[in-house]
Structures are given as C-alpha cells and as structure tokens.
N, CA, C, O and CB atoms as a CASP TS submission, in Angstrom:
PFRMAT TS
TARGET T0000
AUTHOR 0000-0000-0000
METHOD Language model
MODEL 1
PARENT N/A
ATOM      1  N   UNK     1     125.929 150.335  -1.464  1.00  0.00           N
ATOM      2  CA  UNK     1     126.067 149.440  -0.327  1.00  0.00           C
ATOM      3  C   UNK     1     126.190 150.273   0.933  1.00  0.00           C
ATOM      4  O   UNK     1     126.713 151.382   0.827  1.00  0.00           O
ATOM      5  CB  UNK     1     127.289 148.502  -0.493  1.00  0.00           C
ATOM      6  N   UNK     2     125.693 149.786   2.307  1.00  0.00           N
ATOM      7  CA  UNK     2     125.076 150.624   3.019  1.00  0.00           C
ATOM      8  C   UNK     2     126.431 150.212   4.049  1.00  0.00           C
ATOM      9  O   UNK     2     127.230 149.398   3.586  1.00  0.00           O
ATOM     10  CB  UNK     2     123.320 150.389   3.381  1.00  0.00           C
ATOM     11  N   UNK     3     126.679 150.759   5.399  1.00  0.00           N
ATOM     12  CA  UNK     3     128.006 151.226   6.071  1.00  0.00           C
ATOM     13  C   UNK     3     127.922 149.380   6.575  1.00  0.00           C
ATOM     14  O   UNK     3     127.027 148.585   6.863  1.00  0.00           O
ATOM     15  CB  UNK     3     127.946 152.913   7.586  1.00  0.00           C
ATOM     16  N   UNK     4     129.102 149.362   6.483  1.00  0.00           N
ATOM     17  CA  UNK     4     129.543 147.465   7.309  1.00  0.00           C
ATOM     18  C   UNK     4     130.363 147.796   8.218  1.00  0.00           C
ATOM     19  O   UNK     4     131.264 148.573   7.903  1.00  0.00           O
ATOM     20  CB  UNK     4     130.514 146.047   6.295  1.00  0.00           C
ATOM     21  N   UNK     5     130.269 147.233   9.780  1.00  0.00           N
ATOM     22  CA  UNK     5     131.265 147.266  10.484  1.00  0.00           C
ATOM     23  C   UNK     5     132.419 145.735  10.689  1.00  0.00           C
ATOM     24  O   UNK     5     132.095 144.563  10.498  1.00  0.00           O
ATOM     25  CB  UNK     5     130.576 147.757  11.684  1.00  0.00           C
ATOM     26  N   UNK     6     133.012 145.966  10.879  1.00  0.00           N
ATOM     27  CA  UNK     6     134.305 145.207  10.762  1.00  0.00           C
ATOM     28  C   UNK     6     134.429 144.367  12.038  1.00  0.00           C
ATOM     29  O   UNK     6     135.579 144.780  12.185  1.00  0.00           O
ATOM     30  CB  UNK     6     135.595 146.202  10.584  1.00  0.00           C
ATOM     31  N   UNK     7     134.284 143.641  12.980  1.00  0.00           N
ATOM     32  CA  UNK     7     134.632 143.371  13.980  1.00  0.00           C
ATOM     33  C   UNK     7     135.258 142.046  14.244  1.00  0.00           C
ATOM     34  O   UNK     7     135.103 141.122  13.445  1.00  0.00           O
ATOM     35  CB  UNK     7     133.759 143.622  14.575  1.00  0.00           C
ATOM     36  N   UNK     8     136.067 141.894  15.500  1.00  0.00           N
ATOM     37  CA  UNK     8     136.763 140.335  15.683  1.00  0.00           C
ATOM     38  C   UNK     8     136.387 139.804  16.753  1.00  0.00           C
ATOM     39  O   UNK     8     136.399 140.344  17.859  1.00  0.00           O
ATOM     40  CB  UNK     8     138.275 140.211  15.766  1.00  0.00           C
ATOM     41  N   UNK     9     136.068 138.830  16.524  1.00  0.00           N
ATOM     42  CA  UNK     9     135.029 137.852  17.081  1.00  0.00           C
ATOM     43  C   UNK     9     135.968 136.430  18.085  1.00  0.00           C
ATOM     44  O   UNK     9     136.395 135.401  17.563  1.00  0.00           O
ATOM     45  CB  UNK     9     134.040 137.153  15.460  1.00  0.00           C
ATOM     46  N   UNK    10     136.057 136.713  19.248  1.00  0.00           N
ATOM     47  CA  UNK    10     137.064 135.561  20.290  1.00  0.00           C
ATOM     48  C   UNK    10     136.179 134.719  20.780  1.00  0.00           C
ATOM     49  O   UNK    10     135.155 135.327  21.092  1.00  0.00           O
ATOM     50  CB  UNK    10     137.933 136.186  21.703  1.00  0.00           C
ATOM     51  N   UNK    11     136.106 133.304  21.039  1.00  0.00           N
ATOM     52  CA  UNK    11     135.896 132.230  21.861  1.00  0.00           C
ATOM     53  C   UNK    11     136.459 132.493  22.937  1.00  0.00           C
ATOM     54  O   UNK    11     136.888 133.588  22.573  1.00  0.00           O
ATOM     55  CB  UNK    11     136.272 131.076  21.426  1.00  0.00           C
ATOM     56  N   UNK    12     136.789 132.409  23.886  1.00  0.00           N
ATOM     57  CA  UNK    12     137.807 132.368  25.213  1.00  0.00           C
ATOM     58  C   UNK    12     137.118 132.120  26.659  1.00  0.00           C
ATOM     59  O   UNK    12     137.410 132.786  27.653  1.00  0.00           O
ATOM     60  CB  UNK    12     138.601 133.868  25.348  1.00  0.00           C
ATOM     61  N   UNK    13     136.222 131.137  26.644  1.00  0.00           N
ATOM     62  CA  UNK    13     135.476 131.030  28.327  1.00  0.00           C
ATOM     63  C   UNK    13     136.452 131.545  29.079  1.00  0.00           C
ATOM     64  O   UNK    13     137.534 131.727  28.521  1.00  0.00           O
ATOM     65  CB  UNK    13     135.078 129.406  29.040  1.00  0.00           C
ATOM     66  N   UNK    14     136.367 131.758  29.934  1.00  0.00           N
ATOM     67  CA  UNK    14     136.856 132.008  31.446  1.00  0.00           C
ATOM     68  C   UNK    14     136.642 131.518  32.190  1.00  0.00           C
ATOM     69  O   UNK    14     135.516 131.104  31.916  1.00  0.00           O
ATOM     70  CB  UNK    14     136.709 132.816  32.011  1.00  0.00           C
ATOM     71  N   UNK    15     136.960 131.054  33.392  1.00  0.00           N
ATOM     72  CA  UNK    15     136.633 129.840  33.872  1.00  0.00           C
ATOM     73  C   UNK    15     136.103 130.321  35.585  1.00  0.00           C
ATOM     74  O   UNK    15     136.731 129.956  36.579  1.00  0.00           O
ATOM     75  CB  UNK    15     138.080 128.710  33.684  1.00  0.00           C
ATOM     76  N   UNK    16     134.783 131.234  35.648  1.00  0.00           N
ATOM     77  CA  UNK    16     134.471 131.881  35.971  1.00  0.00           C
ATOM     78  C   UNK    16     132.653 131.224  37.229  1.00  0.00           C
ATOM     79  O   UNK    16     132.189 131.506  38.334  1.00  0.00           O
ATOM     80  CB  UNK    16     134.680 132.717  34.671  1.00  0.00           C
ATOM     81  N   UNK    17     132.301 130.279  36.046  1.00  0.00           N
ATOM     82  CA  UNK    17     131.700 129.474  36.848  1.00  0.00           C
ATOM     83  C   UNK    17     130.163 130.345  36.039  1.00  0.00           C
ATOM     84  O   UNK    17     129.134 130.412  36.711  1.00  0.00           O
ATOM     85  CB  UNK    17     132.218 129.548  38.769  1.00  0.00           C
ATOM     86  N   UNK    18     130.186 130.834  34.868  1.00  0.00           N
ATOM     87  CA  UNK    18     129.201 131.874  34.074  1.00  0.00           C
ATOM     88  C   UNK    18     129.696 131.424  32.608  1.00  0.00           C
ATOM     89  O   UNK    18     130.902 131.257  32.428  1.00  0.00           O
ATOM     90  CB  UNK    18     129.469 133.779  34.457  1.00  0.00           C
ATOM     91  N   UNK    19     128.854 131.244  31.647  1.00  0.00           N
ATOM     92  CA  UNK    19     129.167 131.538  30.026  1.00  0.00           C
ATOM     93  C   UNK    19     128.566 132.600  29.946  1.00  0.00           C
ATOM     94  O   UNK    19     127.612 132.347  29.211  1.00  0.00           O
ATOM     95  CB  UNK    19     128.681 130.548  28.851  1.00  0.00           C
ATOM     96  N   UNK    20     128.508 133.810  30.287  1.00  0.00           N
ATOM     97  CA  UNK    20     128.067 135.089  29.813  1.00  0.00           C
ATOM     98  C   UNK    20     129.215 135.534  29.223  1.00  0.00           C
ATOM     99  O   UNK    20     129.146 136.244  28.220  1.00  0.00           O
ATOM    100  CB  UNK    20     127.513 136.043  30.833  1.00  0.00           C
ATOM    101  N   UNK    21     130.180 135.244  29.666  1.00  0.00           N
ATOM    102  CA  UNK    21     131.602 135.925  28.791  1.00  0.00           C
ATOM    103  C   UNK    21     132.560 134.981  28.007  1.00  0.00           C
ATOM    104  O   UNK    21     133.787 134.997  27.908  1.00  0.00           O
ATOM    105  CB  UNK    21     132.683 136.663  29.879  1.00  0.00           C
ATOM    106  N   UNK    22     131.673 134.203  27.514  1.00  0.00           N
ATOM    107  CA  UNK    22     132.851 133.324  26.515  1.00  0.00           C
ATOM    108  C   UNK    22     132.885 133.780  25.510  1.00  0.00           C
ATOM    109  O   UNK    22     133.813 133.523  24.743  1.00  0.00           O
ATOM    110  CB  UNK    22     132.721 131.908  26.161  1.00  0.00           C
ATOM    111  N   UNK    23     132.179 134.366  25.278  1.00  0.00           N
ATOM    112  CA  UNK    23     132.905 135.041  23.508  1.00  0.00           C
ATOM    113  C   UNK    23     133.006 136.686  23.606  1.00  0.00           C
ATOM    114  O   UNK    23     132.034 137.390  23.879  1.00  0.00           O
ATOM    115  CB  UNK    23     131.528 134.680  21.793  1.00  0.00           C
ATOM    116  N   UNK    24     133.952 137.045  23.417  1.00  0.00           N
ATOM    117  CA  UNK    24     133.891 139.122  23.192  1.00  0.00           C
ATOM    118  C   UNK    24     134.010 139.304  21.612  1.00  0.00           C
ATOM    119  O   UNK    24     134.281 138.421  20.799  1.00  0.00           O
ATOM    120  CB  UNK    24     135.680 140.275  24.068  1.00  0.00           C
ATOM    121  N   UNK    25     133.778 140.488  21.392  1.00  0.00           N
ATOM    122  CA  UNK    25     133.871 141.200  19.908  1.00  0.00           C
ATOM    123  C   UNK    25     133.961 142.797  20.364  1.00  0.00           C
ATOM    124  O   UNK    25     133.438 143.468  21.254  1.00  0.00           O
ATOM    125  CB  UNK    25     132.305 140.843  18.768  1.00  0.00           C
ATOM    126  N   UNK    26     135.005 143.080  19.162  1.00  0.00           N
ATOM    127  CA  UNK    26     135.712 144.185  19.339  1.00  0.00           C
ATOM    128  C   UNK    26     135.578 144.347  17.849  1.00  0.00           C
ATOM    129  O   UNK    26     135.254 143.534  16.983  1.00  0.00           O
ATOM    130  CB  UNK    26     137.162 144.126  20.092  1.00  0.00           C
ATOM    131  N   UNK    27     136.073 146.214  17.757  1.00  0.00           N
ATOM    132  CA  UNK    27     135.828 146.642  16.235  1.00  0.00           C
ATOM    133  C   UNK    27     137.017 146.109  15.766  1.00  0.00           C
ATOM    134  O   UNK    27     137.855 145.565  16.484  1.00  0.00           O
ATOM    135  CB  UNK    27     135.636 148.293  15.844  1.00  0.00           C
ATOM    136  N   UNK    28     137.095 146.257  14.594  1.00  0.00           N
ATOM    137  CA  UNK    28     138.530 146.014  13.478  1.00  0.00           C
ATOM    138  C   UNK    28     139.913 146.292  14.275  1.00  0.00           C
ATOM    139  O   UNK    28     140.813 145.555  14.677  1.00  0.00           O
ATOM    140  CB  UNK    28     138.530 147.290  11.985  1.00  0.00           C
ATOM    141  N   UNK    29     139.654 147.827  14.327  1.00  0.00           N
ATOM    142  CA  UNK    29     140.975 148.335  14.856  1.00  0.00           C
ATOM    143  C   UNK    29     140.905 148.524  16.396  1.00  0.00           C
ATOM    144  O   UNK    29     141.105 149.659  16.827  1.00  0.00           O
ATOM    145  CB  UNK    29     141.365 149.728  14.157  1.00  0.00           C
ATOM    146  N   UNK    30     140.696 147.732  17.078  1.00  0.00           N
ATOM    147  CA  UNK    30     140.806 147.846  18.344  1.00  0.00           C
ATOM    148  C   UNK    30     142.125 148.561  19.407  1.00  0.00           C
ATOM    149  O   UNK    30     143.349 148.521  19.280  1.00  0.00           O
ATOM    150  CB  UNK    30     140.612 146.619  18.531  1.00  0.00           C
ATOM    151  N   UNK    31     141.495 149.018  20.162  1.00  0.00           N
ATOM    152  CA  UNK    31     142.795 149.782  20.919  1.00  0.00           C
ATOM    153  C   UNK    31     142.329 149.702  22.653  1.00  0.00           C
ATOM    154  O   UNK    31     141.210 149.869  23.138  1.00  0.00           O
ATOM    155  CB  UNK    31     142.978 151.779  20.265  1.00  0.00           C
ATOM    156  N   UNK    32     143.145 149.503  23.084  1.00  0.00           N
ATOM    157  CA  UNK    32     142.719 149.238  24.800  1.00  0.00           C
ATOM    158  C   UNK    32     142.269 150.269  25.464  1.00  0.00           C
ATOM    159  O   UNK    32     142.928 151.306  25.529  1.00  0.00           O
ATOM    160  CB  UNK    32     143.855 148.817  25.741  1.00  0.00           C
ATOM    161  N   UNK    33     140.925 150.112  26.130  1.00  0.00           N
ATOM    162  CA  UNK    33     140.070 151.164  26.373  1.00  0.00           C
ATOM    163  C   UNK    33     139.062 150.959  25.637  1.00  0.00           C
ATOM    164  O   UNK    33     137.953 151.083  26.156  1.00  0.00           O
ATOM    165  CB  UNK    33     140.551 152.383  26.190  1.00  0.00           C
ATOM    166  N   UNK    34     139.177 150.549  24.076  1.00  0.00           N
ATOM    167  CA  UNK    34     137.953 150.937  23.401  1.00  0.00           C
ATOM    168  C   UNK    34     136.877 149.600  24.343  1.00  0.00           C
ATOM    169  O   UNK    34     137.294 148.771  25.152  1.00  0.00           O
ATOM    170  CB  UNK    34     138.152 150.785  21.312  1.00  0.00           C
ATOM    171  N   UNK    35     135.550 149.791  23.901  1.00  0.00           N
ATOM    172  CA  UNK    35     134.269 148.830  23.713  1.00  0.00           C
ATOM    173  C   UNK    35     134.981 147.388  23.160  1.00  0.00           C
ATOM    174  O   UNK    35     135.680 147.075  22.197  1.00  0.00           O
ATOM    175  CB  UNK    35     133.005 149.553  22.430  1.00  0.00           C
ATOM    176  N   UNK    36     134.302 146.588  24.519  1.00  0.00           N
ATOM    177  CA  UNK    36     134.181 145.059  24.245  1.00  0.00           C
ATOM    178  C   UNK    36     133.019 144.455  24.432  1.00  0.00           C
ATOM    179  O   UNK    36     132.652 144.403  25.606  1.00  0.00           O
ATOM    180  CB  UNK    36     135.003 144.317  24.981  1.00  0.00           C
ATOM    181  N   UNK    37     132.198 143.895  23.484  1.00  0.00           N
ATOM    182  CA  UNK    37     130.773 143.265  23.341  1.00  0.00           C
ATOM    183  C   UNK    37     131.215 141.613  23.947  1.00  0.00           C
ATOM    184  O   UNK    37     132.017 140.782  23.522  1.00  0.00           O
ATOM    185  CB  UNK    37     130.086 143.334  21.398  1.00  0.00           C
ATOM    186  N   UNK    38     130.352 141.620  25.030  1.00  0.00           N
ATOM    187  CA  UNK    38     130.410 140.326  25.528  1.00  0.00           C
ATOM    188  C   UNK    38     129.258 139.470  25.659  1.00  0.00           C
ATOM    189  O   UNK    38     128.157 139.896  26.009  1.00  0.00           O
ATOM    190  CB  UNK    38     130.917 140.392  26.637  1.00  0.00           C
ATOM    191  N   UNK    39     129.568 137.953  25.309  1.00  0.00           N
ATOM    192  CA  UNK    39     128.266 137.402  25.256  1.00  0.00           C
ATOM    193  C   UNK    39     128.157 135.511  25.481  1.00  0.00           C
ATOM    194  O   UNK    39     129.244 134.935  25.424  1.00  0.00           O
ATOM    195  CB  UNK    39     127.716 137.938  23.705  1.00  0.00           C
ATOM    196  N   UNK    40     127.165 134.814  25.671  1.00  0.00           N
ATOM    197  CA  UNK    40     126.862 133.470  25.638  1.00  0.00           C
ATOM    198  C   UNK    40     127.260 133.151  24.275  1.00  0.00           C
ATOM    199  O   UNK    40     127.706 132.008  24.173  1.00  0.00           O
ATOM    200  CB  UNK    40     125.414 133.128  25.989  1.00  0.00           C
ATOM    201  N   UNK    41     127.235 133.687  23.419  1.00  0.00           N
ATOM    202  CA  UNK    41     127.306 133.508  21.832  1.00  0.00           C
ATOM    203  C   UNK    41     127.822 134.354  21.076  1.00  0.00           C
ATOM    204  O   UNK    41     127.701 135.513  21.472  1.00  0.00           O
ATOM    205  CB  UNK    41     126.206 133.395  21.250  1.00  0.00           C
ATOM    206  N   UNK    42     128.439 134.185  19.979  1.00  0.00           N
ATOM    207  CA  UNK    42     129.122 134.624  18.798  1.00  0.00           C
ATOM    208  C   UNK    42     128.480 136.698  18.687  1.00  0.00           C
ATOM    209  O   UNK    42     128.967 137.823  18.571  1.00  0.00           O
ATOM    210  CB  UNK    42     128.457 133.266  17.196  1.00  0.00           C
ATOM    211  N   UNK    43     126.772 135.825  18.867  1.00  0.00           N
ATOM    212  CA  UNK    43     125.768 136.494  18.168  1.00  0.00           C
ATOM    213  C   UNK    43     125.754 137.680  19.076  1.00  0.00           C
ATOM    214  O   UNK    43     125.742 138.805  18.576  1.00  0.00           O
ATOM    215  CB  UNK    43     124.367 135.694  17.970  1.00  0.00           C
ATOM    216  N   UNK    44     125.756 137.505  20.469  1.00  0.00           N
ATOM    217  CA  UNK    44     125.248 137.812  21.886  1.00  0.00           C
ATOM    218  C   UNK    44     126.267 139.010  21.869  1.00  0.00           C
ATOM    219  O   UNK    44     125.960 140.186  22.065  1.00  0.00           O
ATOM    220  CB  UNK    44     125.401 136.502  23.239  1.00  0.00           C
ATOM    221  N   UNK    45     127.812 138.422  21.543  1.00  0.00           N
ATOM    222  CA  UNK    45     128.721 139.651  21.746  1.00  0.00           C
ATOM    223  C   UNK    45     129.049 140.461  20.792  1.00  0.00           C
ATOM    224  O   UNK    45     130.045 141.185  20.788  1.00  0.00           O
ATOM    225  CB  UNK    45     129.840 139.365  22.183  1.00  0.00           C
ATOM    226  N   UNK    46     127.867 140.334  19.576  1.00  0.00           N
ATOM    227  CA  UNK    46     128.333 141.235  18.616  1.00  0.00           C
ATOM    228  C   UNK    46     127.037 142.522  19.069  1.00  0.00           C
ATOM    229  O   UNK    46     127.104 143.731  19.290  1.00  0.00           O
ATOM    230  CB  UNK    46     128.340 140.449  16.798  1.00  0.00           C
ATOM    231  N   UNK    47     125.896 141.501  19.055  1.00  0.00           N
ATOM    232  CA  UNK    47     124.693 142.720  19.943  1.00  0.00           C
ATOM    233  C   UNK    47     124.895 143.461  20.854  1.00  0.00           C
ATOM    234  O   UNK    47     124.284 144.523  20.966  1.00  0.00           O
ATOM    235  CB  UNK    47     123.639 142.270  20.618  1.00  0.00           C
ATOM    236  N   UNK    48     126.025 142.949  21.911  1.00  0.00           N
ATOM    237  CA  UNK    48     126.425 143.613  22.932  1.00  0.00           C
ATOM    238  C   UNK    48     126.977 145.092  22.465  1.00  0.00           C
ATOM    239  O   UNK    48     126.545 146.213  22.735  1.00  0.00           O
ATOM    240  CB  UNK    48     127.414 142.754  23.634  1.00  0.00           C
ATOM    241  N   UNK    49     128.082 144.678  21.671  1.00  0.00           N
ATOM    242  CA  UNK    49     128.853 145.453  21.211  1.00  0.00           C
ATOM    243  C   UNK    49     128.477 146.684  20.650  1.00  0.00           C
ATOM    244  O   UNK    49     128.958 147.726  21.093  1.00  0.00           O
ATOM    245  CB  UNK    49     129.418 144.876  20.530  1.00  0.00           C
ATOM    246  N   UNK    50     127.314 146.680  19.317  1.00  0.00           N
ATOM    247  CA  UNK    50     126.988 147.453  18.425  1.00  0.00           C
ATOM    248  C   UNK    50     126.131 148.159  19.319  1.00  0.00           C
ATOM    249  O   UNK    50     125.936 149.309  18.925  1.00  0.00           O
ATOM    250  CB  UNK    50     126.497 146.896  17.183  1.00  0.00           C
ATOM    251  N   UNK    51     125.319 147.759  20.811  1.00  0.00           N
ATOM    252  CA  UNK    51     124.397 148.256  21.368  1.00  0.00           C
ATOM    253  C   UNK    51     125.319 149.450  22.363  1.00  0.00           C
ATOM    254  O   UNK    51     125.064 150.644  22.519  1.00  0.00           O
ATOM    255  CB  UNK    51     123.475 147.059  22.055  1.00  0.00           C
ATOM    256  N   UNK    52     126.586 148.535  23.008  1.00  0.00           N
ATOM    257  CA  UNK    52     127.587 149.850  23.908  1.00  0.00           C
ATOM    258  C   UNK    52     128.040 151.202  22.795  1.00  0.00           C
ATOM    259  O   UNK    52     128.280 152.339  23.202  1.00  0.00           O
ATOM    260  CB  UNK    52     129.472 148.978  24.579  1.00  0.00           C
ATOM    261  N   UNK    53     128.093 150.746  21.220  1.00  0.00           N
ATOM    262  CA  UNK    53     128.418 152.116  20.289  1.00  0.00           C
ATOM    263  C   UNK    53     127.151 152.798  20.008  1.00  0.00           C
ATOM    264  O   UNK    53     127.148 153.809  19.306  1.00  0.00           O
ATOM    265  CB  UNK    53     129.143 151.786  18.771  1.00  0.00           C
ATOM    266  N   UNK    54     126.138 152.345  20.477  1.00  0.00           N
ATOM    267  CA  UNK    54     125.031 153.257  20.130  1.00  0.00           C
ATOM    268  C   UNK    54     124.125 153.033  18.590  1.00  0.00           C
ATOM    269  O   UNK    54     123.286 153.721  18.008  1.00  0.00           O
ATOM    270  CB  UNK    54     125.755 154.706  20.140  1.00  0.00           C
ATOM    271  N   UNK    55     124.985 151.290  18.213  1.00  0.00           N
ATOM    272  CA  UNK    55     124.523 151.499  16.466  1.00  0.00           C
ATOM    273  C   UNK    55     123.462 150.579  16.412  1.00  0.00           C
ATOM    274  O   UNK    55     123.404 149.634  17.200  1.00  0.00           O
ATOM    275  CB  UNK    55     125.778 151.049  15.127  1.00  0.00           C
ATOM    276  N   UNK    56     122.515 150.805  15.438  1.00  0.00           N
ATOM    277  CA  UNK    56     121.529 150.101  15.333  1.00  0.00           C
ATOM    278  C   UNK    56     121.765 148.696  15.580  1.00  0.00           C
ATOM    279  O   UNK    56     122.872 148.239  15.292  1.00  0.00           O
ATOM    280  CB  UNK    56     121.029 150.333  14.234  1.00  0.00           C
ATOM    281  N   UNK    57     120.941 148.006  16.039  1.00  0.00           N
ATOM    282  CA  UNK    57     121.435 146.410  16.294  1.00  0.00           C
ATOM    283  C   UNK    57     121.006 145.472  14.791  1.00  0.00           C
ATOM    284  O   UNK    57     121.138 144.258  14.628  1.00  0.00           O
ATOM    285  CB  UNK    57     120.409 145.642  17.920  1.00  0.00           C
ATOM    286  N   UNK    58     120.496 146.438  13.865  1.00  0.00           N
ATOM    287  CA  UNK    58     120.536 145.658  12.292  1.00  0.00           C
ATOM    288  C   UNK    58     121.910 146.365  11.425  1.00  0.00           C
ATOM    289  O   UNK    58     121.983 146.660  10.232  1.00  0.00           O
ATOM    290  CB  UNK    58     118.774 146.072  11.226  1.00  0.00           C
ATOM    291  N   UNK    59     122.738 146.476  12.304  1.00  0.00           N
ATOM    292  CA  UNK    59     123.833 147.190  11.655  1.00  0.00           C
ATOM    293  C   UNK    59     124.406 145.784  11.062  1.00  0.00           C
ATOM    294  O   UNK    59     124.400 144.676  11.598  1.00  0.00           O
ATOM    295  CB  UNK    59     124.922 148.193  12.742  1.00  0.00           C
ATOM    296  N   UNK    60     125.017 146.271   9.496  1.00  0.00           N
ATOM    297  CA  UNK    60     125.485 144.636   8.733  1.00  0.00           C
ATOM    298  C   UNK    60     126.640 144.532   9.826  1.00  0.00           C
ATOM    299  O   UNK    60     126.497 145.076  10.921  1.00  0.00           O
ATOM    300  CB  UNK    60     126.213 144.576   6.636  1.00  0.00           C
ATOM    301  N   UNK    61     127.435 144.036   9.597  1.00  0.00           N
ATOM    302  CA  UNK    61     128.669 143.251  10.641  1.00  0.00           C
ATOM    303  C   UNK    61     129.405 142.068   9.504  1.00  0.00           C
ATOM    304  O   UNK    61     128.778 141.294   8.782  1.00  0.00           O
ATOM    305  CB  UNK    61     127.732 142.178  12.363  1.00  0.00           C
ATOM    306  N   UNK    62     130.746 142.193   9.594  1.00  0.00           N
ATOM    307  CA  UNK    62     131.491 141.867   8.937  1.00  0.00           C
ATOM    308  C   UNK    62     132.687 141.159   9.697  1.00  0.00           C
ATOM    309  O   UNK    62     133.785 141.714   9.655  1.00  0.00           O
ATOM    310  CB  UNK    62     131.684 142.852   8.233  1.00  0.00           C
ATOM    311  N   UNK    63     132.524 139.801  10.486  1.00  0.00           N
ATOM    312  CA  UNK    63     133.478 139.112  11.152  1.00  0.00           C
ATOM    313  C   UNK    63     134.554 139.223  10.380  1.00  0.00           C
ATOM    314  O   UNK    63     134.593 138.913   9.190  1.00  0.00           O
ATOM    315  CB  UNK    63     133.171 137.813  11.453  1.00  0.00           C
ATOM    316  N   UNK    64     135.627 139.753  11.156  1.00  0.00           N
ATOM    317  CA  UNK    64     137.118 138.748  10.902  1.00  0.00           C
ATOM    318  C   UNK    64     137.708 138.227  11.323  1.00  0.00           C
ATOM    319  O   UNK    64     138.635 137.712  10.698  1.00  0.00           O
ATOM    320  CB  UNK    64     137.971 138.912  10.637  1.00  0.00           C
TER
END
C-alpha cells in the first residue's frame, strides 16, 4: 500500500463576502505555522493543500 496522507478537513465560511475560504485542510498533526489548504470545497482545500507541500495532487488522502 502506497504512502496516505492524513488530513482534517473544516467547514467554517467566513463571512467575508467570498466562499473561496469556507473550507481549510490541514495535515494530521498540525502545528501553527504549518500549511493550510483553502478552498470553495471539501475537494478544493485538500488540492490546495497537497499542491502548497509540493505532493502530487493524486496523492491518496485520508480525511479525519
């Protein structure tokens, strides 16, 4: 089985007057500072995400 990343997946609009940032995703173990994938969708901020670490965007992904 090939490498899975772990990440957590938030709803949270902002009330900003934009849905570009209603959902973020962060790795497993998140720590302040690290990479936050932001997006219109679930989907949007996990692409974001895996694209700011440099990882393939068919990287598996493993919501928690």
């Amino acid at each position: 089985m090939g490498y899975v990343m772990k990440v957590q997946v938030r709803h949270d609009p902002p009330d900003i007057g934009t849905n570009a940032y209603d959902w973020r995703a962060v790795q497993e173990l998140y720590q302040p500072g690290d990479r936050i994938g932001w997006g219109k969708t679930r989907e949007d901020a996990i692409k974001d995400l895996l694209d700011q670490l440099g990882m393939d965007p068919d990287t598996k992904v493993e919501v928690l």
